[in-house]
Steps between C-alpha positions, in 0.01 A plus 500: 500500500294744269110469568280654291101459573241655283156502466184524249129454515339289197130533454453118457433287771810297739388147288555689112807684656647162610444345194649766247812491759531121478451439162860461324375582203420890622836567650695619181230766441600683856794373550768750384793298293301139576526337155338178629353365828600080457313259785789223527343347797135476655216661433487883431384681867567167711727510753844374461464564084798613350580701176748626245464900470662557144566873493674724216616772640740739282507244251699255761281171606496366826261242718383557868360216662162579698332217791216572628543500914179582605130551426169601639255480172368825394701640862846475507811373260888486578779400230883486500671594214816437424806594229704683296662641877197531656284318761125669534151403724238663363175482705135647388225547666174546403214672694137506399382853528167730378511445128799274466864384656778672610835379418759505703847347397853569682797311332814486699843375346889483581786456235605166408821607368706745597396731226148505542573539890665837443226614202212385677479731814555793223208357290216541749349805311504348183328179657228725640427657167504143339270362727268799540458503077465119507163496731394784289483281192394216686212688662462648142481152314298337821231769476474469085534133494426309806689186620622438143698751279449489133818522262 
Protein backbone atom coordinates (compact mmCIF):
# COMPACT_ATOMS: atom_id res chain seq x y z
CA UNK A 1 0.00 0.00 0.00
CA UNK A 2 1.65 3.41 -1.08
CA UNK A 3 2.12 5.85 2.01
CA UNK A 4 3.05 9.08 1.48
CA UNK A 5 3.45 11.54 4.71
CA UNK A 6 4.40 15.12 4.38
CA UNK A 7 4.74 17.92 6.37
CA UNK A 8 4.43 21.94 6.65
CA UNK A 9 4.54 24.56 9.32
CA UNK A 10 1.69 27.39 9.10
CA UNK A 11 2.30 30.51 11.07
CA UNK A 12 -1.32 30.55 12.46
CA UNK A 13 -2.19 28.98 15.48
CA UNK A 14 -3.57 24.81 15.81
CA UNK A 15 -7.45 26.47 16.38
CA UNK A 16 -7.23 28.84 12.74
CA UNK A 17 -5.35 25.82 11.13
CA UNK A 18 -8.25 23.49 12.14
CA UNK A 19 -10.73 25.64 11.00
CA UNK A 20 -9.41 26.56 7.39
CA UNK A 21 -8.94 22.53 7.13
CA UNK A 22 -12.55 21.86 8.14
CA UNK A 23 -14.29 24.30 6.41
CA UNK A 24 -15.76 22.68 3.04
CA UNK A 25 -15.95 25.65 1.56
CA UNK A 26 -11.81 26.07 1.50
CA UNK A 27 -11.06 22.69 0.08
CA UNK A 28 -11.40 23.47 -3.75
CA UNK A 29 -8.82 26.28 -3.36
CA UNK A 30 -5.95 23.52 -2.27
CA UNK A 31 -7.31 20.80 -3.39
CA UNK A 32 -5.79 19.92 -6.81
CA UNK A 33 -8.79 18.74 -9.37
CA UNK A 34 -11.57 19.19 -6.27
CA UNK A 35 -14.38 20.96 -8.15
CA UNK A 36 -16.66 20.85 -5.09
CA UNK A 37 -16.49 19.63 -1.44
CA UNK A 38 -20.65 18.51 -0.87
CA UNK A 39 -21.57 17.71 3.12
CA UNK A 40 -24.39 14.94 2.42
CA UNK A 41 -24.50 13.97 5.99
CA UNK A 42 -23.68 15.68 9.48
CA UNK A 43 -22.08 18.48 10.29
CA UNK A 44 -18.79 19.62 8.53
CA UNK A 45 -15.62 18.41 11.10
CA UNK A 46 -17.99 16.03 13.28
CA UNK A 47 -17.25 12.72 13.46
CA UNK A 48 -19.00 10.20 11.42
CA UNK A 49 -19.90 13.24 8.63
CA UNK A 50 -19.80 12.15 5.29
CA UNK A 51 -19.25 13.93 1.88
CA UNK A 52 -19.35 13.91 -1.90
CA UNK A 53 -15.74 14.99 -3.31
CA UNK A 54 -16.74 16.15 -6.95
CA UNK A 55 -13.42 16.28 -8.76
CA UNK A 56 -12.63 17.15 -12.60
CA UNK A 57 -9.76 15.79 -13.40
CA UNK A 58 -8.68 15.77 -17.27
CA UNK A 59 -11.96 16.92 -18.07
CA UNK A 60 -13.50 13.37 -16.73
CA UNK A 61 -15.86 13.82 -13.42
CA UNK A 62 -15.88 11.55 -10.72
CA UNK A 63 -17.14 11.55 -6.78
CA UNK A 64 -15.10 10.14 -3.76
CA UNK A 65 -16.94 9.71 -0.74
CA UNK A 66 -15.05 11.10 2.50
CA UNK A 67 -16.36 10.05 6.56
CA UNK A 68 -14.86 11.46 9.00
CA UNK A 69 -13.38 8.49 11.49
CA UNK A 70 -11.82 10.34 13.99
CA UNK A 71 -11.16 13.67 15.71
CA UNK A 72 -9.29 15.41 18.42
CA UNK A 73 -10.38 19.33 17.88
CA UNK A 74 -7.60 21.50 16.86
CA UNK A 75 -5.23 17.88 17.48
CA UNK A 76 -5.88 15.20 15.37
CA UNK A 77 -8.33 14.22 12.20
CA UNK A 78 -8.68 10.79 10.25
CA UNK A 79 -10.95 10.28 6.99
CA UNK A 80 -11.57 7.38 4.57
CA UNK A 81 -11.99 8.09 1.20
CA UNK A 82 -13.25 6.10 -1.14
CA UNK A 83 -13.78 5.70 -5.28
CA UNK A 84 -13.12 5.76 -8.63
CA UNK A 85 -10.62 2.34 -7.66
CA UNK A 86 -9.38 3.65 -4.76
CA UNK A 87 -9.81 3.32 -0.95
CA UNK A 88 -7.65 6.17 1.10
CA UNK A 89 -7.26 7.20 5.21
CA UNK A 90 -5.93 10.30 5.41
CA UNK A 91 -4.92 11.38 8.96
CA UNK A 92 -3.52 15.07 10.05
CA UNK A 93 -2.12 16.14 12.78
CA UNK A 94 -1.63 19.28 14.07
CA UNK A 95 1.03 20.44 16.61
CA UNK A 96 1.18 23.83 18.26
CA UNK A 97 4.68 25.08 17.95
CA UNK A 98 6.78 28.71 18.47
CA UNK A 99 4.87 30.94 16.09
CA UNK A 100 2.28 28.56 14.75
CA UNK A 101 1.33 24.65 13.84
CA UNK A 102 2.96 22.13 12.16
CA UNK A 103 1.11 19.95 9.87
CA UNK A 104 1.58 16.71 9.53
CA UNK A 105 -0.66 14.54 7.15
CA UNK A 106 0.21 10.83 5.82
CA UNK A 107 -2.54 9.39 3.45
CA UNK A 108 -2.33 5.73 2.80
CA UNK A 109 -4.50 3.95 -0.01
CA UNK A 110 -4.85 0.49 -1.93
CA UNK A 111 -6.60 -0.02 -5.40
CA UNK A 112 -10.15 -0.73 -5.50
CA UNK A 113 -10.06 -2.12 -8.85
CA UNK A 114 -7.72 -3.92 -10.42
CA UNK A 115 -6.47 -1.01 -12.42
CA UNK A 116 -5.82 1.36 -9.87
CA UNK A 117 -4.11 -1.64 -7.87
CA UNK A 118 -1.43 -1.99 -10.53
CA UNK A 119 -1.13 2.16 -11.17
CA UNK A 120 -1.17 3.01 -7.70
CA UNK A 121 2.15 1.50 -6.29
CA UNK A 122 3.75 3.32 -9.56
CA UNK A 123 2.03 6.64 -8.56
CA UNK A 124 3.69 7.24 -5.19
CA UNK A 125 5.99 10.05 -6.57
CA UNK A 126 3.41 11.83 -8.17
CA UNK A 127 1.27 11.61 -4.85
CA UNK A 128 4.20 13.10 -2.96
CA UNK A 129 4.50 16.03 -5.28
CA UNK A 130 0.62 16.48 -5.10
CA UNK A 131 0.48 16.53 -1.59
CA UNK A 132 3.68 18.48 -0.90
CA UNK A 133 2.20 21.52 -3.47
CA UNK A 134 -1.23 21.15 -1.83
CA UNK A 135 0.01 22.18 1.93
CA UNK A 136 1.98 24.78 0.17
CA UNK A 137 -1.15 26.55 -0.99
CA UNK A 138 -2.94 25.71 1.97
CA UNK A 139 -0.25 27.12 4.25
CA UNK A 140 -0.15 29.93 1.56
CA UNK A 141 -4.02 30.73 1.69
CA UNK A 142 -4.08 29.93 5.75
CA UNK A 143 -1.34 32.51 6.35
CA UNK A 144 -3.13 35.33 3.85
CA UNK A 145 -6.57 34.56 4.91
CA UNK A 146 -7.10 32.84 8.13
CA UNK A 147 -9.79 30.17 8.84
CA UNK A 148 -11.84 31.46 5.88
CA UNK A 149 -10.60 31.78 2.21
CA UNK A 150 -12.00 34.51 0.13
CA UNK A 151 -13.08 33.69 -3.61
Amino acid sequence: MPTVEMEVEIAQPPEIVAEAFLDPANAAFWTTDLDRFEVVSGEPGEVGSVAHLHYIQGGREYVMKDVLEEMIPNKYFRSSVSGNGLDAQIETWLQEVEGGTTVRIRWVGSGSSVPMRILLPLMRGRLLRQTRNELEVFKTLVEAHGAHFST
